[in-house]
N, C-alpha and C positions, 0 to 999 in steps of 0.2 A: 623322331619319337617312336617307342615299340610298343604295340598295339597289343595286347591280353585279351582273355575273357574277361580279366578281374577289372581289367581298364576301361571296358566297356560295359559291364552289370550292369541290368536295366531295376533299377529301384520308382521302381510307380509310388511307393509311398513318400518317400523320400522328396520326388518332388511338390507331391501334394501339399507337406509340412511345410513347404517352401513359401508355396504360392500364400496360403494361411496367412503367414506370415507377411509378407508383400501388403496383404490386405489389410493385415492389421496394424500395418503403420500409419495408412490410410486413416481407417475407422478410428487410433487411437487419437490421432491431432482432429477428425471431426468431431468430437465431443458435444460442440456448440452447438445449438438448438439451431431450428431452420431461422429464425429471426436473429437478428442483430443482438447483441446485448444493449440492457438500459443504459452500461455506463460508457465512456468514452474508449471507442475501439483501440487496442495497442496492434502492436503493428505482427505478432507471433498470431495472434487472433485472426488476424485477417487474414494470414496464410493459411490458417486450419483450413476455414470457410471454405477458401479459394482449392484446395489440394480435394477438399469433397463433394464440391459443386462444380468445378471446371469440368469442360465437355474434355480438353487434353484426359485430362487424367481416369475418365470413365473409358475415355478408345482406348489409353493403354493397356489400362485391366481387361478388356475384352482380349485384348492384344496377345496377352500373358496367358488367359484362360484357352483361347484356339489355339495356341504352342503348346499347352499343356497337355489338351486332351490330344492333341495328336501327338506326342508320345508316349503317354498312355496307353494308347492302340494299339502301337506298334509295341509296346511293355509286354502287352500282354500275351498269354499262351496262345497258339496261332487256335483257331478254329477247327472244329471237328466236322466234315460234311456227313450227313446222315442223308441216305437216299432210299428210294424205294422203286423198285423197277415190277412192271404186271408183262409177262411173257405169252401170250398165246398166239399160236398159229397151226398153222397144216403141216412145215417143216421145218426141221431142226432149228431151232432158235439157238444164237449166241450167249447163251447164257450159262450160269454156273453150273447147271445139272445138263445141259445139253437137250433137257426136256421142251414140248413144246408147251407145256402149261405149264406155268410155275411165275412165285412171288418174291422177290429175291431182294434182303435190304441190305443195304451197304451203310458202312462208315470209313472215312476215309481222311487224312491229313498229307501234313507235309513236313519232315522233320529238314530246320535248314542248317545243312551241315556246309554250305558254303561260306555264311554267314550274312548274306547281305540285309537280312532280316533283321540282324543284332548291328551291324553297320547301320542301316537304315533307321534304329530306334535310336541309339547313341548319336548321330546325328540330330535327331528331332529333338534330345537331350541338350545337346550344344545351343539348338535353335531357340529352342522354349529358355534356357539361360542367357542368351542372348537378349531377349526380348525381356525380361526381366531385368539387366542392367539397361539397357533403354528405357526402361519407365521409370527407374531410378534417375536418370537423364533426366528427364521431364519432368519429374519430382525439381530436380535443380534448376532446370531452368525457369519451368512456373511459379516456384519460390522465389528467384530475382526479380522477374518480371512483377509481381507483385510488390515485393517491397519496395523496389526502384517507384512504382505508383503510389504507393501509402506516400514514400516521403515528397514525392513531387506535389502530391494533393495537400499534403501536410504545409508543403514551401509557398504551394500556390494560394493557401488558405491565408498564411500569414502573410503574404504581400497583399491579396485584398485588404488584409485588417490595417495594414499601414495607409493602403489607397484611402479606404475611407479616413482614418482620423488625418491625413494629408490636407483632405478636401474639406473636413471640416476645422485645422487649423488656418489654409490658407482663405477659409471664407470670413474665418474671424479676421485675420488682418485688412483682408478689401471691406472688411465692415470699417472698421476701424478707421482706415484711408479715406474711407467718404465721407465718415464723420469729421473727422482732422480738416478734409477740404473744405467742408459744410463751412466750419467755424473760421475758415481761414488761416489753418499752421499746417497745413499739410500741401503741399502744390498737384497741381492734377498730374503731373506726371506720376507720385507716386501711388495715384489711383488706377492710371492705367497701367503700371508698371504691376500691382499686384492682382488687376483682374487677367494678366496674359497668367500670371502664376497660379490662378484658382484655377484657369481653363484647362492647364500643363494639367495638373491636379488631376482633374475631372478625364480628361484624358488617361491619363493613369489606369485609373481608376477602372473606367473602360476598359481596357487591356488588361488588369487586375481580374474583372469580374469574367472576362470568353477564357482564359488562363484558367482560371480555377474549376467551370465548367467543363473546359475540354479533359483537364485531370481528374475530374468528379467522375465523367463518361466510361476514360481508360481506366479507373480504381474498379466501378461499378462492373463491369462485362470480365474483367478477370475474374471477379466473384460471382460471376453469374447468378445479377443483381439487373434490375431496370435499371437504363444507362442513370438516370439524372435522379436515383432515388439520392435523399439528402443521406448525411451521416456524420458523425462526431468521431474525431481523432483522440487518441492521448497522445501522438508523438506532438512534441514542437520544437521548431526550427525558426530562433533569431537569439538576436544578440543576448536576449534577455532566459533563454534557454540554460539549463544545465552544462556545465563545459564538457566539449566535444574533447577527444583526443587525440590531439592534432602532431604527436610526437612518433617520430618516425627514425629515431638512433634503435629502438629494440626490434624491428620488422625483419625478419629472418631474408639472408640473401636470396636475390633472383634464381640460383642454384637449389637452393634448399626449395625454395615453392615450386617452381619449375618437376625438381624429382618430386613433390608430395603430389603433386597434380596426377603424374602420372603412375603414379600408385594410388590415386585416390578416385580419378573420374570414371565414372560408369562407362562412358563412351567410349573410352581403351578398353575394359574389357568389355565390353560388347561387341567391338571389333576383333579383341581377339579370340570369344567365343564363336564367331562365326568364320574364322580359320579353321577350327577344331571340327564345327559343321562339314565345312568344306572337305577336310580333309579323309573323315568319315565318307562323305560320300564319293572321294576317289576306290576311298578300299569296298566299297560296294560296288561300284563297277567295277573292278577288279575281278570281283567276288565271283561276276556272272559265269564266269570262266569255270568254276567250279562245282560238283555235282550235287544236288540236293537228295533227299532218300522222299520216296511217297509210298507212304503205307496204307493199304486198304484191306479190309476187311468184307468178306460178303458169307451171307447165308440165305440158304431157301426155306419158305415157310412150308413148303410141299415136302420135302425129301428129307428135312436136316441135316443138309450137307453145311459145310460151309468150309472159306479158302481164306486163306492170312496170303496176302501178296506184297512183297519188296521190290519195289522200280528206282533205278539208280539214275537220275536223270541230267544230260547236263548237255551242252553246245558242241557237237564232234566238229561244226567248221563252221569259223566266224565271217563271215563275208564283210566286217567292216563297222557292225555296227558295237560292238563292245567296245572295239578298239577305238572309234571315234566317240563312246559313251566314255570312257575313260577319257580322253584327251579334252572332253568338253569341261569335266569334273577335275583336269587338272589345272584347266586354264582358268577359274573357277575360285581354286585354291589360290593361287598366283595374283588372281583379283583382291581375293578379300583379303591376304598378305599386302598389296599394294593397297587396298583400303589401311588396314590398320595403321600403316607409317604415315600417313596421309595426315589420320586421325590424331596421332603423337605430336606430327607438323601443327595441326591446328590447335590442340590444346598448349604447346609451345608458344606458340603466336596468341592467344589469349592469354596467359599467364602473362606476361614479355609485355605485352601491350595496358593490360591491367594494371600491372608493378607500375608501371609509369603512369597510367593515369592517374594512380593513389597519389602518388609521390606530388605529380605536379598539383592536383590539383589540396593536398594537407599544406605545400607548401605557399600554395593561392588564397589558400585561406588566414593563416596566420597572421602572412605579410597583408593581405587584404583590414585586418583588422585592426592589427597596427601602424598603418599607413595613411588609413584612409579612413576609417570607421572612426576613431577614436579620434583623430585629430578634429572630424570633419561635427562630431559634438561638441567637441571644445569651441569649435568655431562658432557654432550657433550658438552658446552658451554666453561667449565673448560679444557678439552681435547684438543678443539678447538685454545684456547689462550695459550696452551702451545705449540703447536704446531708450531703454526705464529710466538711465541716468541723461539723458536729453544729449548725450555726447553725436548721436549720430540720426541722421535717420530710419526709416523703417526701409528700404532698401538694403542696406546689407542685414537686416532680420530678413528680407525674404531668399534675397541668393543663397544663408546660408542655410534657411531652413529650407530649400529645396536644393542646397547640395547633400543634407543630411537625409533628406528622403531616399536618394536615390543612392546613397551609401548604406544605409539600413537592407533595403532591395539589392543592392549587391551581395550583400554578406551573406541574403539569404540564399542566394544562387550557389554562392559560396561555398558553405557548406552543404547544402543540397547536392553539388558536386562530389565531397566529400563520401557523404553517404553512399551515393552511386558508386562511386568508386569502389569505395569498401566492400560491396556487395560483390562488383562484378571481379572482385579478385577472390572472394569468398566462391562463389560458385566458380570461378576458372580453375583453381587447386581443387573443388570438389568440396567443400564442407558445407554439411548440413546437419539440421539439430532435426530434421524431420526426415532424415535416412535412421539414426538413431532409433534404440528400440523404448530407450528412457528417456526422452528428450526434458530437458528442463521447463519446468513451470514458468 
């Protein structure tokens, strides 16, 4: 690539508009007041929260702000030295009148005509945009990481709610059973037979309730919330939810997401803005090489004399170290080139691995439900009317009412899967509604 002034223009405002912006993607999805809303949290909400209360996302903004102002710096016009020198003595003093008394101020800079000063700013330019698709990054991955929690606390919400009316169906039947046996049409076996199924239950249930807990904890601290404060979903996840979209003939080839990925993820280019750093700062070592002009200015307050002086300055013999400052700054370059393909590798391998996890897992679902879910109602359903009708006893009402427990519980994993999946192919190609400058309501 061939290096210009034009290619290198240090625009200080330009990145300020920039950063503004960055911010106010932020500030526009935190909207929501510091408290929870009254009504049932959706799950777009809980990303706001999370994108304006997450510590991630405060480090990065600081992140973006120290990149910035350090190009900025180097943006700007170099510095003018103003100096003042007081001269007295008995003989001839070094100074601009050659007199021995005298007050002599000076102004003085440095005009860099080598460039490494404009190399050096365009570098911090790469750097500060680097850092800026990395917080975009973090925008996407805290956006996963969050939703992937909504729905698990959403999943693990609704398998509590099934544990308990579990426990309290199978405690109606062991009511039932000892009544039966009281009166003698019931034999004790099927009272012991449905107090092992209240205890299965109750166990459950157990494991229901540390489950939901533990996803309560990991929702909470995403949001940087108290781990175990309570809270209200609007997503739901089971059988009796809205239908999912579980069709998978329109999903555009692994090819097609694969290139959208890599035109889309922040972390390609962030990789390969910090190529462009790199590269930048081989042509400043380079640069060293080259003469810079230092111009100064002096006058005396005694005589009114004063001298405009031109110094042409640059390295007559390099002993090693430019030459080793260069080789360091190419090895350097060569690095963060071998980063970015690395990077390409990995966002490959995330796409690639995602695609199939959607795949397998819309296909686990389906089949899951008409397999297993729907049969495994019918079956209690069937159990159920044999039962009323004296054709059977209460025994196959309970195998079937806790094979349908734990089919209901599957489903929800089921699509729980689903979801996750969906996400983590949505953040591996890069899309987000909260990169977005009008993100939808």
């Amino acid at each position: 690539m061939k290096y210009t002034l034009r290619a290198i223009a240090i625009r200080p405002l330009k990145i300020v508009s920039s950063t503004l912006f960055l911010a106010s993607i932020v500030v526009a999805h935190a909207a929501l007041q510091e408290q929870l809303p009254a009504h049932p949290l959706s799950v777009d909400e809980a990303i706001s929260i999370g994108l304006h209360h997450n510590p991630q996302i405060q480090s990065a903004s600081a992140g973006i702000a120290a990149a910035m102002a350090t190009y900025q710096a180097l943006g700007e016009i170099p510095n003018f030295l103003f100096g003042v020198s007081q001269v007295q003595g008995s003989s001839s003093a070094p100074s601009l009148t050659g007199d021995t008394r005298d007050t002599i101020l000076s102004l003085s800079t440095t005009v860099d005509l080598s460039g490494q000063r404009r190399y050096q700013a365009a570098g911090a330019n790469s750097t500060y945009q680097a850092n800026r698709y990395q917080f975009q990054e973090t925008i996407l991955s805290l956006e996963q990481q969050i939703r992937d929690a909504y729905w698990t606390l959403v999943a693990a919400q609704a398998s509590l709610s099934l544990g308990e009316k579990s426990v309290a169906d199978a405690q109606k039947i062991y009511d039932l059973t000892v009544v039966q046996e009281k009166v003698g049409t019931s034999p004790k076996g099927d009272v012991i037979r449905s107090s092992i199924d209240l205890a299965n239950a109750k166990q459950n249930l157990l494991t229901a309730q540390n489950s939901e807990t533990t996803a309560l904890i990991a929702f909470n601290t995403l949001l940087a919330r108290p781990p175990k404060s309570a809270i209200k979903l609007a997503g739901i996840i089971d059988e009796g939810a809205p239908a999912m979209d579980l069709d998978t003939s329109n999903m555009p080839s692994l090819v097609d997401l694969t290139r959208k990925a890599i035109d889309n993820r922040p972390l390609l280019k962030s990789s390969t803005e910090q190529i462009q750093s790199a590269r930048f700062a081989v042509r400043q070592a380079e640069s060293a090489r080259l003469p810079d002009l230092d111009i100064s200015y002096q006058r005396s307050t005694v005589q009114q004399v004063d001298a405009l002086s031109l110094t042409l300055s640059f390295p007559l013999f390099d002993f090693g170290s430019i030459h080793h400052n260069v080789r360091a700054a190419q090895a350097t370059k060569k690095q963060a080139e071998s980063q970015r393909a690395q990077a390409e590798l990995q966002v490959t391998q995330q796409v690639a691995q995602a695609y199939s996890d959607w795949q397998s897992a819309t296909v686990a679902a389906k089949s899951y439900k008409k397999d297993i879910l729907d049969p495994s109602s019918t079956l209690f359903d069937m159990a159920n009317l044999g039962y009323q009708n004296g054709a059977t006893s209460i025994l196959p009402v309970i195998d079937a009412e806790s094979t349908l427990r734990n089919a209901r519980v599957g489903y929800i994993n089921a699509l729980l899967a689903v979801l996750k999946a969906s996400d983590e192919l949505k953040a591996a190609i890069g899309i987000s509604e909260f990169l977005r400058p009008h993100p939808k309501g």
